[in-house]
N, CA, C and O atoms as a printed pandas DataFrame, in Angstrom:
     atom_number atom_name residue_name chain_id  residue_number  x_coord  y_coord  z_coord
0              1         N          UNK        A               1   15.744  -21.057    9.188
1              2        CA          UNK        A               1   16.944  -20.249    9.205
2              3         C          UNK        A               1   16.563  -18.823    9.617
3              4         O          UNK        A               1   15.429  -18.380    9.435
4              5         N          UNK        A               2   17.417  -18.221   10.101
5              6        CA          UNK        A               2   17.486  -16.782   10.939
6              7         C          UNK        A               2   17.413  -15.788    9.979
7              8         O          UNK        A               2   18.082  -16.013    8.970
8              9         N          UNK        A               3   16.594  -14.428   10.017
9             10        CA          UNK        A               3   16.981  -13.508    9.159
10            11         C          UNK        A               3   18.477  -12.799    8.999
11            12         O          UNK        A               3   18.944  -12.155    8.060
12            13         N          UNK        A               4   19.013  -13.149   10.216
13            14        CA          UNK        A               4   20.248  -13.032   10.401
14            15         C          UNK        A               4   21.430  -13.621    9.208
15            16         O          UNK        A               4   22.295  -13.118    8.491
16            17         N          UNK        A               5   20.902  -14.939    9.478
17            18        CA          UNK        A               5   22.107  -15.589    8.462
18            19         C          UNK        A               5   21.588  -15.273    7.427
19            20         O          UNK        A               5   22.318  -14.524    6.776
20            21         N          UNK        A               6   20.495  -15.533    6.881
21            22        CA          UNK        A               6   20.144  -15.097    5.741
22            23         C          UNK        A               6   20.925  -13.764    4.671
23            24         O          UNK        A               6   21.489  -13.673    3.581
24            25         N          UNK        A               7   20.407  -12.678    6.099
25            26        CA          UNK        A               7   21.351  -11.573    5.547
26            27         C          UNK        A               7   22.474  -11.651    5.505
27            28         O          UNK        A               7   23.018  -10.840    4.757
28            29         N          UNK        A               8   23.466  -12.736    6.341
29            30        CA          UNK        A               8   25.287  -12.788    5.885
30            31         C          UNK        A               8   25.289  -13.367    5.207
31            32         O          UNK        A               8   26.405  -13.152    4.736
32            33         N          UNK        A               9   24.668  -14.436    4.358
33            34        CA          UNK        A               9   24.535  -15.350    2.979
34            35         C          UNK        A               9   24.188  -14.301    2.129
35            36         O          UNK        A               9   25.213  -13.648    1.934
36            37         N          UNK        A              10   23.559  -13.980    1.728
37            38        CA          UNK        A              10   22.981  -13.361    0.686
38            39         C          UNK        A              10   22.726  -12.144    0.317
39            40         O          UNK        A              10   22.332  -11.787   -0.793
40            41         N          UNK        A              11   23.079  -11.094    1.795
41            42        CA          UNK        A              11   22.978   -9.818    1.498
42            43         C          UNK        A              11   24.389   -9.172    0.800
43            44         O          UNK        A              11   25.461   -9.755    0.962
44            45         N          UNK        A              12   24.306   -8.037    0.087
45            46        CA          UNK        A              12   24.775   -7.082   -0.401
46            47         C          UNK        A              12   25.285   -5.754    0.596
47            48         O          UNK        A              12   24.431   -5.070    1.159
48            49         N          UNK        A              13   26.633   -5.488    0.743
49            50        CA          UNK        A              13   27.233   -4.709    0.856
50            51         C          UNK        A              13   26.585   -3.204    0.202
51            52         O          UNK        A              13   27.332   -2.858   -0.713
52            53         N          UNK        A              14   25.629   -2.375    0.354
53            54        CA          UNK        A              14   25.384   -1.043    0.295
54            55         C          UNK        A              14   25.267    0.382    0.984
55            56         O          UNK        A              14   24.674    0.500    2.056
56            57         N          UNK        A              15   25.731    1.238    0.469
57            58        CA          UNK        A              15   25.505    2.438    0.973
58            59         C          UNK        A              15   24.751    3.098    1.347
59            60         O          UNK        A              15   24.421    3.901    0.474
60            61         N          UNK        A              16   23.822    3.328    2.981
61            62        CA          UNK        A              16   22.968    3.967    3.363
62            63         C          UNK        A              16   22.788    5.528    3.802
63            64         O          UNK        A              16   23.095    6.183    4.798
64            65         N          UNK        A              17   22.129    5.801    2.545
65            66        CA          UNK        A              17   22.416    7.291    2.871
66            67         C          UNK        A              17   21.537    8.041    3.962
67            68         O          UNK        A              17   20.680    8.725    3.402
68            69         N          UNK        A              18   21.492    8.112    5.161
69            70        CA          UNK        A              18   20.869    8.925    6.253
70            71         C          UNK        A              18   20.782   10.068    5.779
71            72         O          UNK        A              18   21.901   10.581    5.751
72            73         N          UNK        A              19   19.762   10.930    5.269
73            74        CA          UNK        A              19   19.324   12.242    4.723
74            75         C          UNK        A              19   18.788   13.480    6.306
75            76         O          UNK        A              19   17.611   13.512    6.667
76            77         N          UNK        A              20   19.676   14.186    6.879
77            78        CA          UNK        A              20   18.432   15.039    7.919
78            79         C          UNK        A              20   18.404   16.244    7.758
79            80         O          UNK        A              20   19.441   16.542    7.164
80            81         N          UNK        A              21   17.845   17.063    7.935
81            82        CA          UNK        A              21   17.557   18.645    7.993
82            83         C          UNK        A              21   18.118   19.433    9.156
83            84         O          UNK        A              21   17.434   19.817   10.105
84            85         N          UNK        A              22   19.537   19.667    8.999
85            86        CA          UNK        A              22   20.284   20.693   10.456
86            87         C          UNK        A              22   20.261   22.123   10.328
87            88         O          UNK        A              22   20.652   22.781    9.364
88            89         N          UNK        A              23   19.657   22.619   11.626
89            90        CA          UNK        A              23   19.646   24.026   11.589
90            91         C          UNK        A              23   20.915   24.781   11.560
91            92         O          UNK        A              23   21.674   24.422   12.460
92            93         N          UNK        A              24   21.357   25.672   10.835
93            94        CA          UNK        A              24   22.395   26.390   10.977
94            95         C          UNK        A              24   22.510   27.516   11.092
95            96         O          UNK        A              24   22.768   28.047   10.013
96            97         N          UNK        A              25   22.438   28.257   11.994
97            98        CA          UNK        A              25   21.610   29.834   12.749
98            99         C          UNK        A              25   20.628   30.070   11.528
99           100         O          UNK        A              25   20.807   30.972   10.710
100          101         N          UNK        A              26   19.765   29.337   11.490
101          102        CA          UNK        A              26   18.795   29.943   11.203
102          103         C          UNK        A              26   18.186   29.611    9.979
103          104         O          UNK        A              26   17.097   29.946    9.514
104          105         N          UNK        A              27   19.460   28.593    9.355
105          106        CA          UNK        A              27   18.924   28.098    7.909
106          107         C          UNK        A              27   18.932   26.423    7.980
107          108         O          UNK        A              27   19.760   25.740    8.582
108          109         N          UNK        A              28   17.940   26.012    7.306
109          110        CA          UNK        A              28   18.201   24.661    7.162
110          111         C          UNK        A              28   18.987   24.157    5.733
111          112         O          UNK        A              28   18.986   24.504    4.552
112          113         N          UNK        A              29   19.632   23.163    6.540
113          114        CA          UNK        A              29   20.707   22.425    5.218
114          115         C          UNK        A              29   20.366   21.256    5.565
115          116         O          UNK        A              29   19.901   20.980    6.671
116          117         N          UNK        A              30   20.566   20.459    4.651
117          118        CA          UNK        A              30   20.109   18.922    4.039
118          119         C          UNK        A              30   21.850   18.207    4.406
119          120         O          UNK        A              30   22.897   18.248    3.760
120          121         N          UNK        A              31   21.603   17.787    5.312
121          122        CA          UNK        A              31   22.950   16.889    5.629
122          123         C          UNK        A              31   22.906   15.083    5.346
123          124         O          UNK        A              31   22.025   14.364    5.819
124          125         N          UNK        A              32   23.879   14.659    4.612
125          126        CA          UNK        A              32   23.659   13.433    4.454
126          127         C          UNK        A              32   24.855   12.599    5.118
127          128         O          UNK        A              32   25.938   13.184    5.135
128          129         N          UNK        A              33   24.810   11.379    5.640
129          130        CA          UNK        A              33   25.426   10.352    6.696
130          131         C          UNK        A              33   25.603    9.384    5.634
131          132         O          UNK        A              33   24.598    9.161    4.960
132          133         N          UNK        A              34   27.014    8.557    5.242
133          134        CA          UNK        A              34   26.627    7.698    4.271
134          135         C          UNK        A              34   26.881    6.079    5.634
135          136         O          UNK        A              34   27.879    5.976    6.347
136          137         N          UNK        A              35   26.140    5.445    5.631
137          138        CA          UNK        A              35   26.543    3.748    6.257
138          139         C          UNK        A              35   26.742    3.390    5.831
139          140         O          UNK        A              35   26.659    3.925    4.726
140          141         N          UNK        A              36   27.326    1.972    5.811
141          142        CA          UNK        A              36   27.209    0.914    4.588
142          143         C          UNK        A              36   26.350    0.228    5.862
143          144         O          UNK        A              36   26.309    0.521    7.058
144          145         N          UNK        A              37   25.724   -0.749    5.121
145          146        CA          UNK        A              37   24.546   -1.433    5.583
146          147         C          UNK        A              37   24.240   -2.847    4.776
147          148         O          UNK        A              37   23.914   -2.636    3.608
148          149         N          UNK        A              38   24.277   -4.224    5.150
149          150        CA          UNK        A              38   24.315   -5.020    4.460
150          151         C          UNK        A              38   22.097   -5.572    4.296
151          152         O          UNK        A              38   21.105   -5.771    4.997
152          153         N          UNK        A              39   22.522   -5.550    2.969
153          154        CA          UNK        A              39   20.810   -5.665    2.605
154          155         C          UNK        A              39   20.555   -6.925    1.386
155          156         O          UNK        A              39   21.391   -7.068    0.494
156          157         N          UNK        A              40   19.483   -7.686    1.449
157          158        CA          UNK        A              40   18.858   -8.313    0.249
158          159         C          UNK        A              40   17.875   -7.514   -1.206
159          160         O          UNK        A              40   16.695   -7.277   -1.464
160          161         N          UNK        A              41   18.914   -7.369   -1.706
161          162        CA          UNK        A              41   17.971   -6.516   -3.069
162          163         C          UNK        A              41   17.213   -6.915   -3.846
163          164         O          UNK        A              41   18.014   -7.538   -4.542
164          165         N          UNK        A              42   16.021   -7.109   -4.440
165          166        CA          UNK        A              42   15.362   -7.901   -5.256
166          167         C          UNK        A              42   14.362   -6.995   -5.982
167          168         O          UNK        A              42   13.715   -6.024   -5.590
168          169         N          UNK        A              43   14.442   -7.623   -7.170
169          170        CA          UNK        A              43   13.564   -6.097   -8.696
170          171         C          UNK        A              43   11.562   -7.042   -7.877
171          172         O          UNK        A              43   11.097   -8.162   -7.666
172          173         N          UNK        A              44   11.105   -5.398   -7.731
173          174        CA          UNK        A              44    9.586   -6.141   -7.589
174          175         C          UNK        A              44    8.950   -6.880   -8.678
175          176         O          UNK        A              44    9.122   -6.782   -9.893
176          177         N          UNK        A              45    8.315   -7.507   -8.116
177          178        CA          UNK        A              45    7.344   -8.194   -9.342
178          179         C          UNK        A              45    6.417   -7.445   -9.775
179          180         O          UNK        A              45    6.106   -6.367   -9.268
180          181         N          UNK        A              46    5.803   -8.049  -10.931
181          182        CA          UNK        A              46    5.230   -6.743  -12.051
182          183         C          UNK        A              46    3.730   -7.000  -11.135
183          184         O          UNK        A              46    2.893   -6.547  -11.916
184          185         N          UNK        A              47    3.152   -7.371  -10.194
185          186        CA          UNK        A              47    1.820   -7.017   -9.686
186          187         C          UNK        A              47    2.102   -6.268   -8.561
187          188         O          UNK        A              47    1.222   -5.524   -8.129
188          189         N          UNK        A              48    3.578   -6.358   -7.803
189          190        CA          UNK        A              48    4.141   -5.205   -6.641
190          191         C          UNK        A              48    4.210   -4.414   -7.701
191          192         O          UNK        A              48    3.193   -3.720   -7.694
192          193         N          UNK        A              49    4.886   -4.156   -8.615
193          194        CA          UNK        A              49    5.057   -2.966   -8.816
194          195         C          UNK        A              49    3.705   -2.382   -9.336
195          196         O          UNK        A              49    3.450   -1.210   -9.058
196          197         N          UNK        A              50    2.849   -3.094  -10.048
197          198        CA          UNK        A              50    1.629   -2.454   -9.931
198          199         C          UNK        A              50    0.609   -1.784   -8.741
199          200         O          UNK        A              50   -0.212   -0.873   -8.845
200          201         N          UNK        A              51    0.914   -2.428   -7.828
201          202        CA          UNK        A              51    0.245   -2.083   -6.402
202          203         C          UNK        A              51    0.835   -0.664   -6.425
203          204         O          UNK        A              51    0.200    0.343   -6.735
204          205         N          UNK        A              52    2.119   -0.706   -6.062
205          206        CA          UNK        A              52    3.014    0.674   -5.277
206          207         C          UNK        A              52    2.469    1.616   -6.559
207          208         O          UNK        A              52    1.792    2.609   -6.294
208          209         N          UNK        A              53    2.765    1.298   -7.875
209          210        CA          UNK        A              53    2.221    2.692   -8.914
210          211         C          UNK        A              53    1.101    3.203   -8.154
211          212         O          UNK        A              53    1.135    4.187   -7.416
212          213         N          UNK        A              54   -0.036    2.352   -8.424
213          214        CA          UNK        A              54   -1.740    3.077   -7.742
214          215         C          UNK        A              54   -1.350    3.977   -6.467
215          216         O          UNK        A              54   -1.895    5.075   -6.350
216          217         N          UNK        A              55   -0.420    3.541   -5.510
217          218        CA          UNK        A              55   -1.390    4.401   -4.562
218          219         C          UNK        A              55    0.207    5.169   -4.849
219          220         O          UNK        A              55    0.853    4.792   -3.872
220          221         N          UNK        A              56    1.107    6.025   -5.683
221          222        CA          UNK        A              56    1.151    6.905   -6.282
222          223         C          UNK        A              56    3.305    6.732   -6.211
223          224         O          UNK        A              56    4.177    7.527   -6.561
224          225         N          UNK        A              57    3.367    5.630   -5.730
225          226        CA          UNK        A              57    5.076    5.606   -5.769
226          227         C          UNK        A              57    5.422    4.797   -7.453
227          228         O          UNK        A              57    5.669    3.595   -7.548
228          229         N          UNK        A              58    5.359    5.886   -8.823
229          230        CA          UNK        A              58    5.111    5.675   -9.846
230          231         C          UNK        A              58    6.574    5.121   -9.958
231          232         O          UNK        A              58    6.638    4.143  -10.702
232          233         N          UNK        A              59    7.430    5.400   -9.556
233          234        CA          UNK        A              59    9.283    4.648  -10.463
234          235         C          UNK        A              59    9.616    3.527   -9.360
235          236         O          UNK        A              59   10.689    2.966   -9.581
236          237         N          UNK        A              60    8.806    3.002   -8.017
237          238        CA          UNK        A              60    9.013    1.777   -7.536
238          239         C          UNK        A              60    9.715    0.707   -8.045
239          240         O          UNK        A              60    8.827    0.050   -8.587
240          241         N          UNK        A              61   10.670    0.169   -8.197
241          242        CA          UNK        A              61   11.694   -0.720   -8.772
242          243         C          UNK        A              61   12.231   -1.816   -8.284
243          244         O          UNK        A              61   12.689   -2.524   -9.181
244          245         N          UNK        A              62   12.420   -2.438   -6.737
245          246        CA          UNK        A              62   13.189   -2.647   -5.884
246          247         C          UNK        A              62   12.707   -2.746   -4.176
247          248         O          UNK        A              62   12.331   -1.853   -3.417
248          249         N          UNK        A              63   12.874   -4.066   -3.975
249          250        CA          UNK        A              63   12.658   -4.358   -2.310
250          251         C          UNK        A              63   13.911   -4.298   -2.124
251          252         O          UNK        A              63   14.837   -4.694   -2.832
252          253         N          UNK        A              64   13.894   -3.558   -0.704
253          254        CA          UNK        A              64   15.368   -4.190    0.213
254          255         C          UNK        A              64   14.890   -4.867    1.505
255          256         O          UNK        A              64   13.820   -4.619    2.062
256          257         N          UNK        A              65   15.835   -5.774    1.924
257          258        CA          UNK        A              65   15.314   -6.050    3.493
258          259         C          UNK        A              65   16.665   -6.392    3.989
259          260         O          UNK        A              65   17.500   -7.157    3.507
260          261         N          UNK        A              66   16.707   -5.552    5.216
261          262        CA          UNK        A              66   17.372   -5.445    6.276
262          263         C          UNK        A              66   17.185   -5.596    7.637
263          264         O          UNK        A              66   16.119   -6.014    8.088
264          265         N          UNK        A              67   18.425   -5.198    8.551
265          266        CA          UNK        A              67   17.775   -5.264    9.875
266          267         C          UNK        A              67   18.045   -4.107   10.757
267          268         O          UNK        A              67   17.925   -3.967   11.974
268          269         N          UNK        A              68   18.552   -3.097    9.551
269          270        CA          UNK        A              68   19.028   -1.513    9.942
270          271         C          UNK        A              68   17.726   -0.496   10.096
271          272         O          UNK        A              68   17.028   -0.462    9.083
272          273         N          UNK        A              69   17.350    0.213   11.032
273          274        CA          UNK        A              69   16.339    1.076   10.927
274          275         C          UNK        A              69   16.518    2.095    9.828
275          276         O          UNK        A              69   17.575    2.673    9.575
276          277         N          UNK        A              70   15.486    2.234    9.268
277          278        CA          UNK        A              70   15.089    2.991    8.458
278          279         C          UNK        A              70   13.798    4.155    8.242
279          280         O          UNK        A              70   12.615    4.072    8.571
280          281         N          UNK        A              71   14.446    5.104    7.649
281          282        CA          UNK        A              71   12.948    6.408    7.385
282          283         C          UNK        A              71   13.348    6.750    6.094
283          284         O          UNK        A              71   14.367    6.932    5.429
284          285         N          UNK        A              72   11.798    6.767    5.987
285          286        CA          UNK        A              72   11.882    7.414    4.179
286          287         C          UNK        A              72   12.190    8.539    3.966
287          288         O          UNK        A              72   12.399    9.403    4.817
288          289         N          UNK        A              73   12.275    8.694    2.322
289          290        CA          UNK        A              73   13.559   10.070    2.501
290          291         C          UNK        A              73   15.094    9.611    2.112
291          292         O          UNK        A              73   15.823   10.222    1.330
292          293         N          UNK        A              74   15.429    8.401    2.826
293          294        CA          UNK        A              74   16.667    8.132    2.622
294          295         C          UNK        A              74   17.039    7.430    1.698
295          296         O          UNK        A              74   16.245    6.736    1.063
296          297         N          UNK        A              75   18.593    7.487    1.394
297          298        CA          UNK        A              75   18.765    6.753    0.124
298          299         C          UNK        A              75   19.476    5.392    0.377
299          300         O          UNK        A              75   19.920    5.093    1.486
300          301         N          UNK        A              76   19.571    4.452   -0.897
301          302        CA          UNK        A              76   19.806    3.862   -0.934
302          303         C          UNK        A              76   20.894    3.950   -2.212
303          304         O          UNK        A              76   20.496    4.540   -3.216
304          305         N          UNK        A              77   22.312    3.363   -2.215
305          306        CA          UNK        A              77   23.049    3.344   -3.494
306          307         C          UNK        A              77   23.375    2.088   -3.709
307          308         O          UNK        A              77   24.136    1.494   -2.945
308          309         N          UNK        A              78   22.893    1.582   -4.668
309          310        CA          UNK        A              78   23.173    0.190   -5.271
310          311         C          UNK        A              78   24.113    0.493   -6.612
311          312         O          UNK        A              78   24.024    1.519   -7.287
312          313         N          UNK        A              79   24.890   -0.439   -6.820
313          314        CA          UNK        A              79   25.768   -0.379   -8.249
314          315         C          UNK        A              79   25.791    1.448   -8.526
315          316         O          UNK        A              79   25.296    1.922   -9.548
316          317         N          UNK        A              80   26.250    2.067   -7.760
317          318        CA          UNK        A              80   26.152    3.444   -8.606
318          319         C          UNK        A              80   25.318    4.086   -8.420
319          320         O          UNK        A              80   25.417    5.271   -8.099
320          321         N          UNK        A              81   24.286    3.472   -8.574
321          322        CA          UNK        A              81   22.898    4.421   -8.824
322          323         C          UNK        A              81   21.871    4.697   -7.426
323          324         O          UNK        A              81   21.660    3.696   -6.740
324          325         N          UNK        A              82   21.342    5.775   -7.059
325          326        CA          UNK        A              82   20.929    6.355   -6.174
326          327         C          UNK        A              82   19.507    5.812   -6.277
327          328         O          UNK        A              82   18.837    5.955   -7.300
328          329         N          UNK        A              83   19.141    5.291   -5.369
329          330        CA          UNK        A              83   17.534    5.158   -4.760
330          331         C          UNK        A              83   16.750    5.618   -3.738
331          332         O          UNK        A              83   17.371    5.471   -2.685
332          333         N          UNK        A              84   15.667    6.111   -3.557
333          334        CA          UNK        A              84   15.090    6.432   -2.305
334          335         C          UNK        A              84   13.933    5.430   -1.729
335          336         O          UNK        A              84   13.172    4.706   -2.372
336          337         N          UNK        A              85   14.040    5.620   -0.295
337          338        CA          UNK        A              85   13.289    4.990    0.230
338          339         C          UNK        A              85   11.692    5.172    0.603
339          340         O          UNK        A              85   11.290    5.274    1.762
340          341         N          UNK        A              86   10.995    5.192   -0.357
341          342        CA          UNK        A              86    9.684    5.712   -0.322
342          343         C          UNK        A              86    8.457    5.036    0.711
343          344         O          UNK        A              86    7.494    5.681    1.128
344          345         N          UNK        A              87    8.713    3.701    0.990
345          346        CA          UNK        A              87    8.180    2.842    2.210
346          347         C          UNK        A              87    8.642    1.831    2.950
347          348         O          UNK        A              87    9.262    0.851    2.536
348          349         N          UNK        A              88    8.322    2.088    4.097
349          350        CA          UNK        A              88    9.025    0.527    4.628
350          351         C          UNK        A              88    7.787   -0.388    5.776
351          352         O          UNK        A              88    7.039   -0.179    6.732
352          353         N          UNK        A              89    8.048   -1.004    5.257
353          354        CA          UNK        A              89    7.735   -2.504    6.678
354          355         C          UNK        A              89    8.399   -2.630    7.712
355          356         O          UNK        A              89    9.576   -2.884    7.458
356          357         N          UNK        A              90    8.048   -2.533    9.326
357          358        CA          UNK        A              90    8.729   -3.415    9.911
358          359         C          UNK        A              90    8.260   -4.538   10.609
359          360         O          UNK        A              90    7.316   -4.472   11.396
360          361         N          UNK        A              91    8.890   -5.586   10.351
361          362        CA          UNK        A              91    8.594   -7.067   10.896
362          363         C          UNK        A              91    8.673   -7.585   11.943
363          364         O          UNK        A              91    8.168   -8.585   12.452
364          365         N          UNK        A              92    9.775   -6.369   12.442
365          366        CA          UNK        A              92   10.184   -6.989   13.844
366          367         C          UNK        A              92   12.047   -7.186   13.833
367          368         O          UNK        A              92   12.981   -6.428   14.095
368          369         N          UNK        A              93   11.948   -8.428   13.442
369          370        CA          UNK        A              93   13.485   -9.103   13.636
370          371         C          UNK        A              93   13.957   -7.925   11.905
371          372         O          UNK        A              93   14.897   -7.154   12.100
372          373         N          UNK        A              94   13.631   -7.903   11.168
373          374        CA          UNK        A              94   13.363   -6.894    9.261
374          375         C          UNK        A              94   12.429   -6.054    9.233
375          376         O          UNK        A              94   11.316   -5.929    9.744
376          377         N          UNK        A              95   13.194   -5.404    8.423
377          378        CA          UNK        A              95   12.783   -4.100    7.523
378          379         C          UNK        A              95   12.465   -4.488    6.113
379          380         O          UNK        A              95   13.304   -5.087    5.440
380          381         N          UNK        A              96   11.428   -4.211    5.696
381          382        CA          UNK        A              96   11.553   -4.160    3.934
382          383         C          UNK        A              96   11.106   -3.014    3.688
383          384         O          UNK        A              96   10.225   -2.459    4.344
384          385         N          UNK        A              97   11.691   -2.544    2.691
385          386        CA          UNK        A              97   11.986   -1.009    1.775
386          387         C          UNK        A              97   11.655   -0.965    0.867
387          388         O          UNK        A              97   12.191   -1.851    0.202
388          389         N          UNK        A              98   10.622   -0.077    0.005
389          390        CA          UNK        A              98   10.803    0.018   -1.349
390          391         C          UNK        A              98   11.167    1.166   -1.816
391          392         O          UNK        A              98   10.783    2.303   -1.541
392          393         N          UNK        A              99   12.223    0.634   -2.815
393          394        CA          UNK        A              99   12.975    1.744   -3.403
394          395         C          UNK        A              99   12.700    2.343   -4.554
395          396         O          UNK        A              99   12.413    1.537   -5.439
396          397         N          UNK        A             100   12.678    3.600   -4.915
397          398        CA          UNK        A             100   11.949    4.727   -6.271
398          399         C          UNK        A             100   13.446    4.966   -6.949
399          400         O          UNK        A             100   14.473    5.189   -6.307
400          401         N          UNK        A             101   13.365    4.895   -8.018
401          402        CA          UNK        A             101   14.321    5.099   -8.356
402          403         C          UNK        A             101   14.819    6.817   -9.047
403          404         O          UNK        A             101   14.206    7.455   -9.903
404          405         N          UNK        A             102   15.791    7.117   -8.503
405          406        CA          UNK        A             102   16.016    8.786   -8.587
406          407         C          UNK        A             102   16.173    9.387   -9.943
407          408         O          UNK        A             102   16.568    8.611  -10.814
408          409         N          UNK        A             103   15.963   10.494  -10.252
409          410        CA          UNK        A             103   16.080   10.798  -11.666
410          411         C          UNK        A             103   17.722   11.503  -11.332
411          412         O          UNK        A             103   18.389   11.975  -12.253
C-alpha cells in the first residue's frame, strides 16, 4: 500500500504552523502561516525516546509522518496543544518529524 493511502486512512487532520523571520524596515518579526496538513501521529517508544533525550531533544514525545515539507522550528498543533518540530527525516515519497513538546 501507498504512503499516500495510508495517509487518507489514517492520518489526522492538523495544524501546520510555518514559523519565518520577516524584515520590517529594519526589524525582524516572527511571522506564523497556519496549514492544515494531514499527518500520522504516534507517542515514541520509550528506547526512541531515549535515543532523541541523549543527543539533547529532552521533551521528544511524538512522530509525525507526512508528505508536506517541513523545517524545524515549526509547529505542530495536535488536540490543542502546541508542538515543535525539532527533526525530521526525509524518505522521499515521507517526512517523519519529531515533535518536543512546548512549555
Amino acid at each position: 500500500m501507498s504512503f499516500e493511502k495510508i495517509l487518507e486512512n489514517k492520518g489526522t487532520l492538523v495544524n501546520l504552523i510555518q514559523i519565518s523571520k520577516v524584515d520590517n524596515q529594519g526589524y525582524l518579526e516572527v511571522q506564523e502561516t497556519v496549514v492544515q496538513a494531514k499527518m500520522i501521529i504516534l507517542p515514541l517508544k520509550s528506547e526512541e525516546r531515549q535515543f532523541w533525550q541523549e543527543i539533547g531533544i529532552s521533551k521528544a514525545e511524538m512522530k509525525a509522518y507526512t508528505d508536506v515539507d517541513l523545517k524545524t522550528g515549526w509547529q505542530v498543533e495536535v488536540d490543542g496543544k502546541r508542538y515543535t518540530i525539532r527533526a525530521y527525516e526525509n524518505y522521499g515519497t515521507y517526512k517523519k518529524a519529531i515533535l518536543e513538546a512546548m512549555e
